[in-house]
Each structure stands twice: as structure tokens, then as C-alpha cells.
C-alpha positions as CSV (number, residue, x, y, z in Angstrom):
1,X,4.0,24.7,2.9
2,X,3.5,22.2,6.0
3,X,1.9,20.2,3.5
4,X,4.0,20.2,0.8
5,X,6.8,18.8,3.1
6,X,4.3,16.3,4.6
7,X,3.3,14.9,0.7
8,X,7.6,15.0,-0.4
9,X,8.3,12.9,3.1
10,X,5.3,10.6,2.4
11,X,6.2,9.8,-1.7
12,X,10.3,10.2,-0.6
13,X,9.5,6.9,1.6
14,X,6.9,5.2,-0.7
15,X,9.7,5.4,-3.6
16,X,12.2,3.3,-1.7
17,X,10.1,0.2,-2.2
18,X,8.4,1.6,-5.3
19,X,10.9,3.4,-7.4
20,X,8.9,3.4,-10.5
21,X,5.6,5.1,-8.7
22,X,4.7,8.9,-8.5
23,X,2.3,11.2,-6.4
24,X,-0.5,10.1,-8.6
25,X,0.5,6.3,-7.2
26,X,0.7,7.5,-3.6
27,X,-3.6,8.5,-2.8
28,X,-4.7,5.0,-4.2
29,X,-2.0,3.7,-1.8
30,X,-3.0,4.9,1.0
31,X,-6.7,4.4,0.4
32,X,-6.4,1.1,0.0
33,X,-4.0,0.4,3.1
34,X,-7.0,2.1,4.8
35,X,-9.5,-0.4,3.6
36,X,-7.3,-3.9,4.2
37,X,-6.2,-2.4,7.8
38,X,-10.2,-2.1,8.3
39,X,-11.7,-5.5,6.6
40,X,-8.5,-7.3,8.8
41,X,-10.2,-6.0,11.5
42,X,-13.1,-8.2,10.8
43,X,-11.7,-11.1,10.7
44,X,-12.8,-14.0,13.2
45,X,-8.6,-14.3,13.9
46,X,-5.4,-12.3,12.4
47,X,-3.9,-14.1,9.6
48,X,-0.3,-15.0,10.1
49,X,2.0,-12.2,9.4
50,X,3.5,-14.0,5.9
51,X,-0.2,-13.8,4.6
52,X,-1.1,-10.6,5.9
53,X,2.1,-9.0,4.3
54,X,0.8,-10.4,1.1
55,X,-2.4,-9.4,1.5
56,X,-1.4,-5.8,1.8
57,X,0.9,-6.0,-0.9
58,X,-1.5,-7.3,-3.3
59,X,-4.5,-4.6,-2.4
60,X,-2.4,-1.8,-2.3
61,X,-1.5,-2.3,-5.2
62,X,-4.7,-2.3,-7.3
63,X,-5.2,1.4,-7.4
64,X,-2.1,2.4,-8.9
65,X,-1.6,3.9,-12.2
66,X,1.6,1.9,-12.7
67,X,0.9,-1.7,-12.0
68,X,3.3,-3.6,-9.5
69,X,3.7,-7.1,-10.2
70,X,2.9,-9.2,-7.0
71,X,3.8,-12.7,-6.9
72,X,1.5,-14.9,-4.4
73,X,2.9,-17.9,-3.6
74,X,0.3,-20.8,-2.3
């Protein structure tokens, strides 16, 4: 039951800046946040906060099952 509530808290908050995403949407997210947070740990310096909230943004997103377009601007 714990769980349950933990997974409905978890997609309630994902869906306020993805409303179009589900449950299915949610694992790949979280994966990939995983991964970024640990290859930005290997960088020499941490990028500037513009780039790394694009950086997250784009790699979360690759997962998904519905796509998210991601404009990166240069």
C-alpha cells in the first residue's frame, strides 16, 4: 500500500510539468535522471546552471514512451 502512495505522489508531481506522460513515462525518467546526475559528476567543472537544466531536460527525456519536444537553444 506504502508503495502505491509513494508511485501516485511520484507521477502526481511528474504530471505538473508533463501532463501528457503516464506511469510507463515515469521509470525511464528516473533512470535517466540517475545517469546525467552521475556522468555530471565527472565532469572536470559543473556546467552553468542554464546548460545543466538543459542537459537534464533533454536526457530525461529520451526514454519516454511519449516524446517531449526539447528546444536547445545555442
Amino acid at each position: 500500500m506504502r508503495l502505491l502512495r509513494q508511485k501516485a505522489h511520484l507521477l502526481a508531481n511528474f504530471r505538473h510539468s508533463n501532463p501528457e506522460c503516464g506511469i510507463v513515462d515515469l521509470k525511464p525518467h528516473c533512470h535517466d535522471f540517475q545517469y546525467v546526475r552521475e556522468t555530471i559528476k565527472m565532469f572536470p567543472q559543473k556546467p552553468e546552471p542554464i546548460l545543466l537544466t538543459q542537459i537534464f531536460r533533454k536526457l530525461t527525456g529520451l526514454g519516454r514512451i511519449l516524446p517531449v519536444p526539447v528546444s536547445v537553444q545555442a
